[in-house]
N, C-alpha and C positions, 0 to 999 in steps of 0.2 A: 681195616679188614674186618671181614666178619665170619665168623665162627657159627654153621649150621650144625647140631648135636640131632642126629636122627637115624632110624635103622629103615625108614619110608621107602617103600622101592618108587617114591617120584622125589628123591632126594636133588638129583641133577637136577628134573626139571626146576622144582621151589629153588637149588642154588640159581640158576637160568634168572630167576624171574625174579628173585634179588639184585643178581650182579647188575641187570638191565633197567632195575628203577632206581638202587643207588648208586651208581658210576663205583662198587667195591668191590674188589675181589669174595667173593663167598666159598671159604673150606666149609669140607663135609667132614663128617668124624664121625663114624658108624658106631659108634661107644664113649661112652665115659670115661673111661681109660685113655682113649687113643687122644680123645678132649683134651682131658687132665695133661697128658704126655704135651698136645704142642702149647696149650696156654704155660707152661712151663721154658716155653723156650722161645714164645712170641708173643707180644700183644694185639689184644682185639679188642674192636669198637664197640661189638654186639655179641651176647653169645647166646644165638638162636635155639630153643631147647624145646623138643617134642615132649610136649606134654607124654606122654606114652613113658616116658621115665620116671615120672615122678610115681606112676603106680606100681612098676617092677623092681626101681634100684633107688628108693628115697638115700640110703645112707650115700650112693655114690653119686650121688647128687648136690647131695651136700659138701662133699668132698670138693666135686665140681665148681661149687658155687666158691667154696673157699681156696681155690685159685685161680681165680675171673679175673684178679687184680682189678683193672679200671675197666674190664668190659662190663654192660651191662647188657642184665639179662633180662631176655625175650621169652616170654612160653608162648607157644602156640601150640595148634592139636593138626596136625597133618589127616590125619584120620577123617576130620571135619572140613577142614576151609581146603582151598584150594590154593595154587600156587600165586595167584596174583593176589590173594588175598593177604596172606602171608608174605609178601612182599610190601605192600602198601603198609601193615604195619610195622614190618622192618623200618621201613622209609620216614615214618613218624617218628617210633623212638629212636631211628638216628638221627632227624632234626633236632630232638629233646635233648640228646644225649650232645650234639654238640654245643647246641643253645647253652647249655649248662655247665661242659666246660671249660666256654668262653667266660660266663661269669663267676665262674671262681677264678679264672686267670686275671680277669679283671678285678675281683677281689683281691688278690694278693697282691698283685699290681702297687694299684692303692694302698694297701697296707706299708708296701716297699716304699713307694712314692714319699708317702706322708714321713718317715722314719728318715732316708735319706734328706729330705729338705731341711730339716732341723739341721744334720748333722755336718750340712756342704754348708749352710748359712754360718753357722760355727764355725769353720775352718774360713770360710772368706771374710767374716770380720777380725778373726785372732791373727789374721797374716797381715789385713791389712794393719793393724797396729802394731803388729811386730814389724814393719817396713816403716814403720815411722820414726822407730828410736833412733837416736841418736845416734849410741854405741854401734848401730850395726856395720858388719863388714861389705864391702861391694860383694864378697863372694856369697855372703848368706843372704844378704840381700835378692840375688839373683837367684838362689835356691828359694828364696820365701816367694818371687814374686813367681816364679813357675807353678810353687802348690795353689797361689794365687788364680793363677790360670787353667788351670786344670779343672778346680774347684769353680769357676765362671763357666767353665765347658758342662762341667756336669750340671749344674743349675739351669743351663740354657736346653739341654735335655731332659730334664725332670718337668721343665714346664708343657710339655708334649703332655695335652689332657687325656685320661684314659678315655672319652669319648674317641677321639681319634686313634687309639690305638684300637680299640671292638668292633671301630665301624670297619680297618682294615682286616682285623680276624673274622669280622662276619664276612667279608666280601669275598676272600682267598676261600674258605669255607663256602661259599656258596647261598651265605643266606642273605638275607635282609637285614638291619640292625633295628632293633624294637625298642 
């Protein structure tokens, strides 16, 4: 979703000519305040912001920007561009913006990836020697050979490259994978 911040009387139209080039819903917030109010209680993808504020209410702005959470911000000048204009760049930095948080998901990803492998490898070689002693009971044997199992399932899912996992977030996403 995205978040238009403007007092424009063609606020409709530029929401209009957002919602129609990036398939997302576009709120309007006629203030900083009413802003502040729903990023408080929703997330957004963009939070579109008429430059016209930053010269009458810098401190509420600031305010603004420090509860954006993960929306990122947009200035534009309504005064100046027109509605498609203002739209097209919407359109970009929502490609950017989600371009970006595919790869820090696929950062983390990988980070998880790498962490977990170590530690399923660990658990599949110490079971498999602990099923080999001797001493052991059929019962714990059958409890060993399940974390055995379990631990063969999660390795067989870890092997799923983050390649495959970005090309299908880019794809549900709408983009291309680069």
């Amino acid at each position: 979703m995205i978040m238009l911040v403007t007092t424009s009387p063609r606020d409709r139209e530029c929401a209009a000519a957002i919602e129609e080039v990036t398939h997302r819903k576009a709120e309007i917030a006629a203030s900083l305040a009413r802003a502040v109010e729903r990023l408080q209680s929703q997330d957004y993808d963009l939070l579109v912001l008429d430059e016209s504020f930053n010269h009458t209410e810098i401190g509420g702005v600031n305010l603004l920007l420090n509860h954006a959470g993960p929306a990122m911000p947009v200035y534009v000048n309504l005064a100046l561009h027109g509605a498609e204009w203002v739209a097209r760049e919407v359109q970009g930095r929502l490609t950017r913006f989600i371009r970006e948080r595919l790869s820090a998901m696929q950062s983390a990803e990988n980070i998880l990836r790498n962490v977990l492998r170590g530690e399923v490898t660990a658990i599949l070689l110490n079971s498999e020697l602990a099923m080999r002693a001797a001493e052991l009971s059929p019962e714990a044997g059958e409890r060993i050979q399940i974390v055995h199992d379990l631990a063969e399932t999660m390795r067989r899912k870890l092997e799923v490259t983050p390649a495959h996992v970005a090309a299908a977030r880019c794809h549900d996403a709408g983009l291309r994978a680069s």
